[in-house]
C-alpha positions in Angstrom: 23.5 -8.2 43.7 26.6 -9.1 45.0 28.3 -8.3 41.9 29.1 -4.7 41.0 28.3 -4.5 37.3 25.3 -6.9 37.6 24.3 -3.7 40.6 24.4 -1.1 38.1 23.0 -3.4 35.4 19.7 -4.0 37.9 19.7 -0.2 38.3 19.6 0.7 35.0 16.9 -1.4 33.9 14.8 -0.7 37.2 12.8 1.8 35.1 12.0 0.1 32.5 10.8 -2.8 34.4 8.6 -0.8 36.8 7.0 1.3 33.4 6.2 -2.1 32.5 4.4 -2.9 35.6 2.3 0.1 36.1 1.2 0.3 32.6 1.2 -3.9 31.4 1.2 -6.0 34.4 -1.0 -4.0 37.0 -3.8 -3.4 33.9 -3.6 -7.0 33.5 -4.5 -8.1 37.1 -6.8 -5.6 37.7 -8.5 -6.4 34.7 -9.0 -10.1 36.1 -10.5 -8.6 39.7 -12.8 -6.5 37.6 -14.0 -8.9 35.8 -15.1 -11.1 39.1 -16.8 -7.6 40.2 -20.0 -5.7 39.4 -19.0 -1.6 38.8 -20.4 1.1 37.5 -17.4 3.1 38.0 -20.0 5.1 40.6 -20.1 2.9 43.7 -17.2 0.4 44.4 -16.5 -2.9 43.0 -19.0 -5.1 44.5 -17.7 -8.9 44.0 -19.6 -11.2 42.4 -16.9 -14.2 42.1 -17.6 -15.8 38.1 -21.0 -14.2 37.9 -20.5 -12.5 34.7 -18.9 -15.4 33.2 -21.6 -17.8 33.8 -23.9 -14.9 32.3 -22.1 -14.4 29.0 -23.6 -17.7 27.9 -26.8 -16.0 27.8 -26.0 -12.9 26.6 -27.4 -12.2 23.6 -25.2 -9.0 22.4 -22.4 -11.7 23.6 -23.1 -14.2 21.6 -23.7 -12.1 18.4 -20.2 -10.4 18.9 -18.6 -13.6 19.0 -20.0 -14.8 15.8 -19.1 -11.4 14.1 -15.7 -11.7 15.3 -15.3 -15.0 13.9 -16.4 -14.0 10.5 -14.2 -11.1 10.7 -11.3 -12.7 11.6 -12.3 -15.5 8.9 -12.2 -12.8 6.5 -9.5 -11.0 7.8 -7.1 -14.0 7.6 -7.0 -16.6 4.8 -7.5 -13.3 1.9 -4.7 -11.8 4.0 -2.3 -14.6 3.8 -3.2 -15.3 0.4 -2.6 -11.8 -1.1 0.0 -10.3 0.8 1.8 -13.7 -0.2 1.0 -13.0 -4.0 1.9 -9.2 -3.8 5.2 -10.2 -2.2 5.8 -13.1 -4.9 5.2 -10.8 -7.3 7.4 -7.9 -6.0 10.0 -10.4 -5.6 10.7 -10.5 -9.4 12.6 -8.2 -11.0 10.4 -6.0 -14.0 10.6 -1.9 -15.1 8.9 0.0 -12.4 8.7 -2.3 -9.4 9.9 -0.3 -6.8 7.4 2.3 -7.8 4.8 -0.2 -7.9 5.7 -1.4 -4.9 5.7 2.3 -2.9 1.9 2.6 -4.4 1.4 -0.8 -3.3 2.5 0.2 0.8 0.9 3.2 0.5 -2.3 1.7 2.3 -0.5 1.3 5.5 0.7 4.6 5.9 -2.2 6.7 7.3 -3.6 5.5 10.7 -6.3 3.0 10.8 -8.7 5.9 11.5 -7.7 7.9 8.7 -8.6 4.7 6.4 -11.8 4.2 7.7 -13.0 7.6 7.5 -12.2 7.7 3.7 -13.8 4.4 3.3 -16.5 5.8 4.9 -17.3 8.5 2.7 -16.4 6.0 -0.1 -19.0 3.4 0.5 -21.5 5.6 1.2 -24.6 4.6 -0.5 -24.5 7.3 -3.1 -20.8 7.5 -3.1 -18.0 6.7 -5.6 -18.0 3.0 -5.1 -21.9 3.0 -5.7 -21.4 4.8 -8.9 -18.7 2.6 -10.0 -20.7 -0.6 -9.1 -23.3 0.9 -11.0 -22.4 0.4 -14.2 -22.6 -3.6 -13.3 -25.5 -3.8 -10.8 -27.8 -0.6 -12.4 -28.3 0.3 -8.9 -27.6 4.3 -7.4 -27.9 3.2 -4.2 -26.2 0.3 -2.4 -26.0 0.0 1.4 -22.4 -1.1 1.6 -22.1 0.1 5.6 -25.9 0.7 6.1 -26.9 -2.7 5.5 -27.1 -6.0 8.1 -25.9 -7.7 4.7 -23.4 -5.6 3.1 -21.8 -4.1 6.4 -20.2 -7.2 7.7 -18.0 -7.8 4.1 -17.4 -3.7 3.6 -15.3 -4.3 7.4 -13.4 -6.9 6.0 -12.7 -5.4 2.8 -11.3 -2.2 4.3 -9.2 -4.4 6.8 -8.0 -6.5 4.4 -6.8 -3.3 1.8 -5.1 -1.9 4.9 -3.3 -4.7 5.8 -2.2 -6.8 3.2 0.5 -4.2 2.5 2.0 -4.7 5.7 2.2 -8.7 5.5 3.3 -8.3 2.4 6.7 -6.6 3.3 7.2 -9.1 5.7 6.8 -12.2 3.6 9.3 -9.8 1.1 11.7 -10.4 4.1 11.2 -13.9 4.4 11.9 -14.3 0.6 15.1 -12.5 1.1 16.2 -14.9 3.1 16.2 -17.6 0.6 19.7 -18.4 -0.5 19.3 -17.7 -4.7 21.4 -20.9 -5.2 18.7 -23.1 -4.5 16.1 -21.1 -6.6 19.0 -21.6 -9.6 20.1 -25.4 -8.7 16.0 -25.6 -9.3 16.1 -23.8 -12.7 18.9 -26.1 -14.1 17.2 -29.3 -12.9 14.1 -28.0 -15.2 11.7 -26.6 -12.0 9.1 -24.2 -13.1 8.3 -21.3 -11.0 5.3 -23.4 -9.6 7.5 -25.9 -8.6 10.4 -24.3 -7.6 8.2 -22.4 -5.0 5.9 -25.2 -3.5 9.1 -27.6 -3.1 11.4 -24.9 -2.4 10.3 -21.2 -1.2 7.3 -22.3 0.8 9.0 -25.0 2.9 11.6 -22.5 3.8 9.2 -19.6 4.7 7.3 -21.6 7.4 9.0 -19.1 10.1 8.0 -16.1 8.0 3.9 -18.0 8.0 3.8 -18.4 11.7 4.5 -15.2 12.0 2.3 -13.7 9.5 -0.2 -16.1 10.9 0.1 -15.3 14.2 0.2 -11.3 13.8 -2.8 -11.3 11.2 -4.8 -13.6 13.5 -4.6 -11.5 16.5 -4.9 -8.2 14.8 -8.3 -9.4 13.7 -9.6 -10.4 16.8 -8.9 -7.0 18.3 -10.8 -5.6 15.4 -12.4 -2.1 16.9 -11.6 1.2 15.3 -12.7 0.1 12.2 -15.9 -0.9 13.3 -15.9 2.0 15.7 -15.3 4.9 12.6 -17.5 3.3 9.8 -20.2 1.6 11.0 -23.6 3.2 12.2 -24.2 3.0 16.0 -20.7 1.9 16.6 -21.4 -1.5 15.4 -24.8 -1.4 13.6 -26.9 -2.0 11.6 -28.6 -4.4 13.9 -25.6 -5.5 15.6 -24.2 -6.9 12.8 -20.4 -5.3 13.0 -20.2 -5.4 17.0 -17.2 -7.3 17.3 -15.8 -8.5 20.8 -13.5 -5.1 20.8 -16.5 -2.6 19.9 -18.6 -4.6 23.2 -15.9 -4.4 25.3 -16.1 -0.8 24.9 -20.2 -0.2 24.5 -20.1 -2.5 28.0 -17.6 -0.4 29.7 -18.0 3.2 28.4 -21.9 3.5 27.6 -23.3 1.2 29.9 -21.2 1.6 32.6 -20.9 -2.1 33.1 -17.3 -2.4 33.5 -17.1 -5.8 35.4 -19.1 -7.2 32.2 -16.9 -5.3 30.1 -13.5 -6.9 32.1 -15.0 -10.6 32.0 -15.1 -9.9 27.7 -12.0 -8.8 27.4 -10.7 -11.7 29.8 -12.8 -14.2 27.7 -11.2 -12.5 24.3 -7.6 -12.4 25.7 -8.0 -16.4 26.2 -9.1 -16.9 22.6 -6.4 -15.2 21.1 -3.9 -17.0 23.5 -5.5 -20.9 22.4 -5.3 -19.5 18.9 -1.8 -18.4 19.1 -1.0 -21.6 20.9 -2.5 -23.9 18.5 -0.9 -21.6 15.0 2.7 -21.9 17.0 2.1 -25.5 17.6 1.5 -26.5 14.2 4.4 -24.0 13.0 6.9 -26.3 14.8 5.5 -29.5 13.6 7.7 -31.7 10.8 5.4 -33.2 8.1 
């Protein structure tokens, strides 16, 4: 403070730093005292010390939410990885018409994720387009693709996965770009196929770009809400079987008024995205 330009530096970045903390850091912490509380948002917090978190154990809806999140971030990973990889590959090569292709191909991740769910919605309806395509395999007119305990789970994945491969896909693009072109032509002349060249060459050097695609995809998944929120039945039927973590987070806080309960989830989530970051970053850095 002593210095004059590091004053006026502190000063300018003042606001910035106290946004932060009103809107990040505050939420955060009060968050944490909520979730060591029992309120209904009608009477004040009464504290309960780690009452709800010894109670999520036994919580049925808890337990079910955690295993749909898990599937859904199962689902909503590996396929990611593995196709927006493919797309970008692909894309990567030079043939008539790729950046057209390639504009069609980002075109899922222009609308907002509610937009894309609402047309999936009508989409997958059980007498909808999708049914009548299917059709012509399965001889069925009717197929519960949202409306069914079996079907539901997959049709979430599916319309994740459609809207976010695009995205991942750009970014490995970048990563690809970054790949000096001498080594990809040293590997031509010393007789390297394409499947060769890119296991011994391209993948090694993208392990920055996978960490990262990793790491984003991973945690995108586990927040998995609106989705779930705009196309399934009771905001996360049938029969519980697309209430993620995010969707009970919000039935626990904004339709049963159970907000302490609804704070101690989104503490217990916030840690399983952090030990799963932790670990993906971990083995990022590791030297095989």
């Amino acid at each position: 403070m002593s210095d004059r330009n590091g004053f006026w530096g502190f000063l300018f970045v003042t606001p910035a730093v106290a946004f932060f903390a009103v809107f990040s850091i505050f939420p955060i912490f009060f968050g944490l005292y909520l979730s060591m509380t029992s309120y209904d948002m009608l009477s004040p917090p009464l504290w309960v010390g780690l009452g709800n978190y010894a109670a999520l154990p036994d919580d049925g809806l808890f337990r079910k939410s955690l295993w749909n999140t898990a599937v859904f971030v199962a689902g909503s990973t590996f396929p990611v990885w593995a196709g927006s990889l493919g797309l970008a590959l692909l894309f990567d090569r030079s043939f008539p018409g790729r950046n057209l292709l390639k504009v069609i191909a980002f075109s899922p991740v222009l609308p907002p994720l509610v937009v894309v769910g609402i047309v999936w919605k009508v989409l997958l309806h059980p007498n909808g387009v999708i049914t009548a395509l299917a059709g012509w395999f399965t001889g069925q007119s009717e197929i519960e693709w949202t409306t069914g305990a079996g079907l539901a789970p997959w049709s979430m994945i599916l319309i994740n996965d459609w809207a976010t491969i695009p995205f991942f896909m750009v970014i490995w693009l970048a990563g690809l770009a970054g790949i000096p072109r001498d080594l990809k032509e040293a590997a031509q002349i010393d007789g390297a196929g394409p499947l060769t060249s890119f296991w011994r060459i391209e993948l090694p050097l993208l392990r920055s770009t996978a960490v990262l695609v990793a790491c984003l995809s991973t945690i995108n998944a586990c927040q998995g809400f609106i989705i779930q929120y705009v196309v399934s039945p009771d905001k996360g039927g049938p029969a519980d079987s697309t209430l993620t973590l995010g969707l009970l987070i919000w039935k626990y806080g904004f339709q049963y008024f159970r907000m302490g309960d609804a704070a101690a989830v989104s503490v217990v989530l916030f840690a399983i995205i952090l030990a799963i970051t932790a670990i993906q970053l971990r083995l990022g850095r590791r030297r095989y």
